[in-house]
N, C-alpha and C positions, 0 to 999 in steps of 0.2 A: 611834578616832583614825586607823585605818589607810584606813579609807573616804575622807574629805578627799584623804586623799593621791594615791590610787587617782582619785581621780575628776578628778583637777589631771594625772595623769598621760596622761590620755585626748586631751588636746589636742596634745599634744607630737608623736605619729609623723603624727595624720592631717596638723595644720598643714604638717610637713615633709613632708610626701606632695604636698597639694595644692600646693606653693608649689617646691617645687624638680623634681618629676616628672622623677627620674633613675633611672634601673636600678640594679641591685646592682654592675652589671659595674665591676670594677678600674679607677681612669682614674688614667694617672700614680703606679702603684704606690700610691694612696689609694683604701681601702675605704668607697666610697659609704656601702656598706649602714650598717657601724658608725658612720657619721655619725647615718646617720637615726635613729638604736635609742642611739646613746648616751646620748642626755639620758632614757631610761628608768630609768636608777639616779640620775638627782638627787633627792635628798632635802629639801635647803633650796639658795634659791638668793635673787640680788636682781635684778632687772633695770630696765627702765625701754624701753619703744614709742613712737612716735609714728608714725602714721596721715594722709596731708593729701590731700586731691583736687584735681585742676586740668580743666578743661574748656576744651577751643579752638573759640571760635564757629564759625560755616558763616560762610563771605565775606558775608553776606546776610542776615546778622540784623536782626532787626527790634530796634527800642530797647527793646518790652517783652520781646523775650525775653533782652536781656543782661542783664536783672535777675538771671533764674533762670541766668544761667552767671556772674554776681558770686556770685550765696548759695551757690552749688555750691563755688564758689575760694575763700570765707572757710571752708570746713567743715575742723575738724579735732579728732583725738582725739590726746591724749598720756597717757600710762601714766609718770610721773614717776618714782615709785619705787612695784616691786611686791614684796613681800615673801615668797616660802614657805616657812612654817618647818616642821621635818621633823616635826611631828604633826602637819600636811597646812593648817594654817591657812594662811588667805592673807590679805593686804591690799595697797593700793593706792592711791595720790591720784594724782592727773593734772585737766586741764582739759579743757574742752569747748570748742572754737572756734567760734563763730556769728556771722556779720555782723561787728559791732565787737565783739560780746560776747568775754570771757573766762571760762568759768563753771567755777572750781575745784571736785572732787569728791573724795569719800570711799568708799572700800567696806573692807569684810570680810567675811571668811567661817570658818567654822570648822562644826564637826560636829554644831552647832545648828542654827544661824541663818546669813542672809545678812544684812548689813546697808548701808544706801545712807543718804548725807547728802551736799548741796549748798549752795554757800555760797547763804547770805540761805534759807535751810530753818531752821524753828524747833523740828523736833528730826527722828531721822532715819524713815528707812522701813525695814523691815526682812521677809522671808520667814521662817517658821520650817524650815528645812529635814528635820531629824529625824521633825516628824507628816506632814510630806509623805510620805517615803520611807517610812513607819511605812505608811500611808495604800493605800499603794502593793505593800504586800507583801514589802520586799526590807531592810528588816532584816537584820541579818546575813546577807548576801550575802557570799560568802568573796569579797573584795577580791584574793586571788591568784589569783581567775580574772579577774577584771578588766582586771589587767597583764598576766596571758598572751597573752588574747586581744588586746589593743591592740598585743602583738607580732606576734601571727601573721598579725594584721591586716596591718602595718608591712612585715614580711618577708617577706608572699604577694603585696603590689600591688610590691614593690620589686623583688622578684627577676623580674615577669612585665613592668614598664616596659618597654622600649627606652630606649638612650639616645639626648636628643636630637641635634639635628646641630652644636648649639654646648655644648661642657664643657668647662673647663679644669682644672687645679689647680696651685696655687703657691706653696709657703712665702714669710708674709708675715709682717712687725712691723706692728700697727692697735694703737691706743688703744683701751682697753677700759676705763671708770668711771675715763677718766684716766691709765691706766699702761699705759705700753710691753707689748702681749704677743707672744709668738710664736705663730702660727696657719696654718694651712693653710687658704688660699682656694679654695674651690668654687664656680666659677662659671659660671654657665646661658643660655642663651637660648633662648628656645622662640616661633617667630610662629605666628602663627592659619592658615597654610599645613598647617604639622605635625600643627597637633590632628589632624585626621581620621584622619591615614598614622599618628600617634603610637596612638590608640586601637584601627585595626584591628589594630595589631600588636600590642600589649595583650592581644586579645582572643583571637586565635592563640594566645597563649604559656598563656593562661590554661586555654585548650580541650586542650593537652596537660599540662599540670602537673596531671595526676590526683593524684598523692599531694601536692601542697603545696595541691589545692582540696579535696580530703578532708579532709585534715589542718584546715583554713580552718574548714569546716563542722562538724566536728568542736568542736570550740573553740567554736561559734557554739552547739551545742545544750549544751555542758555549761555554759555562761553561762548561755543564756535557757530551761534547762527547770526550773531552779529557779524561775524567776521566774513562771514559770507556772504550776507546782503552788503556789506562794505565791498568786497571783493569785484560787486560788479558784476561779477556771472551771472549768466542764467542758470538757476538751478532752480526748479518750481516744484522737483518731486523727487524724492528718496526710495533705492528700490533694493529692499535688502533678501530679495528675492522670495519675498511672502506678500508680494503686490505694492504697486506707488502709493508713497503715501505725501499727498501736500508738504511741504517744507515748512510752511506757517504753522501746520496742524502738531503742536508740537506734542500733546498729548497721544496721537497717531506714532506719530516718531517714537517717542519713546518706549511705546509700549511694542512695535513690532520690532524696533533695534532689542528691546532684553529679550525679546521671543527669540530672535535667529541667533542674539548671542548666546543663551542658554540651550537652544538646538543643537552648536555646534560643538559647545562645551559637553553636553550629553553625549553626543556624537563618540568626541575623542574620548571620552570616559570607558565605552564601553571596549573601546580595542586599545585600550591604554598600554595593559600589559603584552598584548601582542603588538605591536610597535613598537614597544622598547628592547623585547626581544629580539624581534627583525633588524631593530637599528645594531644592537649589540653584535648580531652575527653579522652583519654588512660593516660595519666598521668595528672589529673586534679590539680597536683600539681605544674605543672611548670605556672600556673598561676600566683601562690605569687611570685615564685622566678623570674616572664619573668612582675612583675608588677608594677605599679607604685612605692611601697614602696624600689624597688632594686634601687641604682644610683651611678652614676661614675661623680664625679666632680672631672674638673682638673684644675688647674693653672697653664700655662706656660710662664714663665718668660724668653725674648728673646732681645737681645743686638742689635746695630743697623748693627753686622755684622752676624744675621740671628744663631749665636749659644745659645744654653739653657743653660742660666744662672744657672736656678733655676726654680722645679718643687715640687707643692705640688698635691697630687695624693690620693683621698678618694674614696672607693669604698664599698657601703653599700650592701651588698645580703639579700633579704628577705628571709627567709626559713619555708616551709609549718608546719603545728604544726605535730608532728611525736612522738611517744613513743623512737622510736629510734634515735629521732634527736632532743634533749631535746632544742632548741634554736630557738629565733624570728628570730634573724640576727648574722652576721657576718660580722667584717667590716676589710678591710685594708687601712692602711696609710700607705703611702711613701711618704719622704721628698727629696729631694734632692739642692746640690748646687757646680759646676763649676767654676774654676776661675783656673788664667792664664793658659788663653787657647794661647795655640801655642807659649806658650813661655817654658823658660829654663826648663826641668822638666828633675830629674832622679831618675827612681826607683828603690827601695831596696832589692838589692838581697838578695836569702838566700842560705846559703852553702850548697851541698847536699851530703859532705862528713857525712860518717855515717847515711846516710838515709835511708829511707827502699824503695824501689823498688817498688810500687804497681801493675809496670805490669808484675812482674815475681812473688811476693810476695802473699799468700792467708793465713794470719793471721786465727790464730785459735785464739776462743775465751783470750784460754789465753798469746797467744802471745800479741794480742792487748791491753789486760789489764794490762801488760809486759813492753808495751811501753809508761805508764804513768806513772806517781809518784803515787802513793798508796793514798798518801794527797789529792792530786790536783781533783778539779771540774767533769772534766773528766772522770777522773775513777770511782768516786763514781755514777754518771750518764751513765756508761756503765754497770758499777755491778749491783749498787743497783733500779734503774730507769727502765733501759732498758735491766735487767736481763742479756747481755748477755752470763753466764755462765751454766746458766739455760738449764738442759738437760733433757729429757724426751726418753725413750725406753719401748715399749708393748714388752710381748712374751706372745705368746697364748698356751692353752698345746699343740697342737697339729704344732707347728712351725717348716716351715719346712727352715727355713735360720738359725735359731741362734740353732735349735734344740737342746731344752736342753734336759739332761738325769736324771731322778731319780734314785736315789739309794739309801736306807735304810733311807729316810728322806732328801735327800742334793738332792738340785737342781747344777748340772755341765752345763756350759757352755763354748761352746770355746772362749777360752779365747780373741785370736787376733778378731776376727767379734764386741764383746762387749766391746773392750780396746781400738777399731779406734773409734766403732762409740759415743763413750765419746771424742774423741778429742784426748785419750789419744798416745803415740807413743811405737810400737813396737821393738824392737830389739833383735835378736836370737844369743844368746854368744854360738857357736859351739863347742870350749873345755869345757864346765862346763857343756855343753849340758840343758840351762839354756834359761828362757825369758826376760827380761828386761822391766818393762810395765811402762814410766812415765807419771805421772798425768799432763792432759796440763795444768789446772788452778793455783795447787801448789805445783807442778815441785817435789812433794813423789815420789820416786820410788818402783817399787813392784818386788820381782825376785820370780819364779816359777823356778822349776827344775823339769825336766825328772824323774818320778821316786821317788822323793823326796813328802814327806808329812810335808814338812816342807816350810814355803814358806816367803820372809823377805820383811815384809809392812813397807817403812818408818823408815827402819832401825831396827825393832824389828822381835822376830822370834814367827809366831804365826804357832801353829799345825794346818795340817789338816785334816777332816776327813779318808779320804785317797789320796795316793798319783797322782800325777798330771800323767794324761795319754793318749794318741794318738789314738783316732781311727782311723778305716780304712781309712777312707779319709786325712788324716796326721794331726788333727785340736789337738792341744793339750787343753784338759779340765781341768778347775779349778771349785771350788765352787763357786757358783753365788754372796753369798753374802761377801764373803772375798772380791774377787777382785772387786762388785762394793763399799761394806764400804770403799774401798783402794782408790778409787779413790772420795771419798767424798760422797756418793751417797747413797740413802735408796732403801730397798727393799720391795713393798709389795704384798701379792697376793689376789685378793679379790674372795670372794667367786664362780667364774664361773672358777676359777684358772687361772686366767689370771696375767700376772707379772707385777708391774710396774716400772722400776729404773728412780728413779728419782736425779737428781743434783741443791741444788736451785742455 
């Protein structure tokens, strides 16, 4: 049980790492650090996300490219209510926004299984996650190095940050699931100017913090040498290019991985500014997007026992003007909000009786489209959206895999090569001495006979030119465009003689 937990734990410092990118240092008598590291001791919590994009055309768009900056402005994800209860299971429902769509979902998880269901899905999908990890070697994995390390992760990039050049903090009352709370606001700005100044200093602080990047490394092999002697490899010696060093010897390890790491960190230090200049003149467009107009404003909203109540999260990217990248900016929001933390929480499992398998399971287009309601959201946004039933096959005259044959006008192909790679499925009835060819997308069947010049599409009998027959290499031939009309599909050939089948 404690794995789940451990492993829900893992998101918590980096998110706050990448998304607020503050130092350790005191601002306003408020301890950064313990901001970032507090939500490490929740145990059960509830919250609820949402996620939305916005995109601002270029002055100069074209009508087809406002298309793709409308489907960009409809896209969004919300996280309604997330569940984690403190034996690490999790759950989850929220919607998916698409065009006009609204597509409600379902997840859980727990120390089995992962399981996913969408509305208009006729039952759910689900990962086994325990043969995974079994699979993997890392079975009992003591989950207390897990959390340490995701500390020292937490408190080695936090204490080497700089802060940036906009932080405040501010005893504030926010609604939090509804009720007045008392919080302490931490808040950020950071433009595409900084990054670079932000990172060389980073990279400074890192190249002297010998014991907190030992310490780092340190933590990084008592995690991952288990996983490795698990793993079953042979690895007997580590060579970070300063000589092998035993793999057991971990004190060896350690000490020449912070040597070559700090070598290389030194390294890029000293040609820091001349490659970023190089970079700037070889892509003179990462200007706009590394420039003032880019910006990450955060708000974090933090309780007086060091956990994130509540996060508002904007993040502008400038983008250079481009024919191919018809947009000024691009922005994202994320909302977030927390509450009862570490108290009673139980999550909603979902049954995985009747599920589909996805780590044994490789759905064909029409299997998937199989597994919704024909009605439902879903499916119209898998067919009609996201094509995928959409098939496409060349043959050249001269092809030498599908190698078709002419004969008095009729193009012959073998049949199985053109009837898998539509999706469709094969089957060889040995008494009737007969093929069975069904259509994945709409499950028509097609029968071919040995012999026979008669062949039955869909339940009707259409003639054919001539009868169905074997060459030397055993491949049974039909006419090209019976069996691909049979399977929905057109056929054309364009003037260099080249075939097209296509399936919309």
């Amino acid at each position: 049980m404690k794995k789940m937990k451990a492993r829900t734990k893992w998101l918590v410092p980096i998110l706050a790492l990448l998304l607020i990118l503050s130092g350790c240092q005191t601002v306003g008598g408020f301890d950064v650090n313990k901001a970032l590291l507090g939500d490490l001791d929740v145990k059960s919590s509830e919250s609820s996300t949402t996620m939305t994009l916005s995109a601002v055309p270029a002055v100069s768009i074209r009508a087809e490219d406002r298309e793709i900056v409308d489907l960009i402005n409809s896209l969004s994800l919300s996280f309604g209510h997330v569940k984690l209860q403190d034996n690490g299971n999790v759950s989850a429902t929220g919607v998916v926004g698409y065009k006009e769509m609204k597509i409600p979902f379902s997840f859980f998880m727990d120390k089995t299984n992962m399981v996913f269901t969408a509305e208009g899905a006729k039952q759910p999908f689900y990962f086994p996650i325990q043969g995974y990890e079994d699979s993997l070697g890392i079975e009992g994995m003591d989950q207390a190095k897990t959390l340490e390390l995701s500390k020292l992760i937490s408190q080695f990039v936090v204490k080497n940050l700089p802060n940036p050049g906009a932080i405040t903090v501010a005893s504030v009352t926010e609604s939090v699931y509804g009720q007045p709370t008392s919080l302490t606001k931490l808040h950020t700005e950071i433009t595409g100017e900084e990054l670079p100044v932000l990172l060389k200093s980073f990279l400074r602080s890192v190249s002297k913090d010998t014991e907190g990047f030992t310490a780092l490394i340190s933590g990084l092999y008592d995690y991952l040498y288990p996983l490795l002697k698990a793993s079953g490899e042979e690895m007997n010696n580590f060579d970070f290019g300063l000589g092998e060093i035993p793999l057991d010897d971990k004190e060896g390890v350690v000490t020449v991985a912070h040597d070559a790491a700090k070598l290389g960190i030194d390294a890029l230090l000293l040609v820091y500014d001349k490659q970023l200049e190089k970079l700037y003149e070889e892509a003179p467009e990462l200007k706009t997007v590394l420039g003032k107009d880019t910006k990450l404003t955060v708000d974090m909203f933090v309780d007086s026992g060091f956990h994130v109540r509540k996060q508002n999260i904007d993040l502008k990217v400038a983008l250079p003007a481009s024919e191919d990248l018809p947009l000024q900016s691009i922005n994202v929001k994320l909302v977030s909000e927390t509450w009862n933390v570490n108290g009673p929480v139980t999550a909603d499992p979902i049954s995985t009786d009747g599920a589909i398998d996805f780590s044994k399971s490789q759905l064909t287009p029409g299997e998937t489209l199989r597994s919704f309601e024909p009605s439902s959201s879903v499916y119209k946004l898998l067919k009609e959206d996201m094509g995928i039933t959409s098939k496409s096959l060349m043959i050249s005259p001269d092809d030498d895999y599908y190698y078709p044959i002419v004969d008095n006008g009729t193009t012959y192909v073998p049949l199985r090569y053109i009837a898998e790679d539509m999706d469709a499925t094969v089957e060889w009835d040995a008494p009737n001495r007969a093929i069975k060819v069904t259509d994945d997308v709409y499950g028509d069947q097609l029968v071919f006979k040995i012999g026979s010049a008669q062949a039955q599409i869909a339940g009707k009998t259409v003639k054919l030119p001539q009868a169905v027959f074997v060459d030397e290499y055993g491949d049974a031939y039909v006419p090209l465009r019976v069996l691909a009309q049979g399977l929905h599909a057109t056929v054309e050939v364009d003037d260099d003689g080249y075939i097209w089948i296509d399936r919309p």
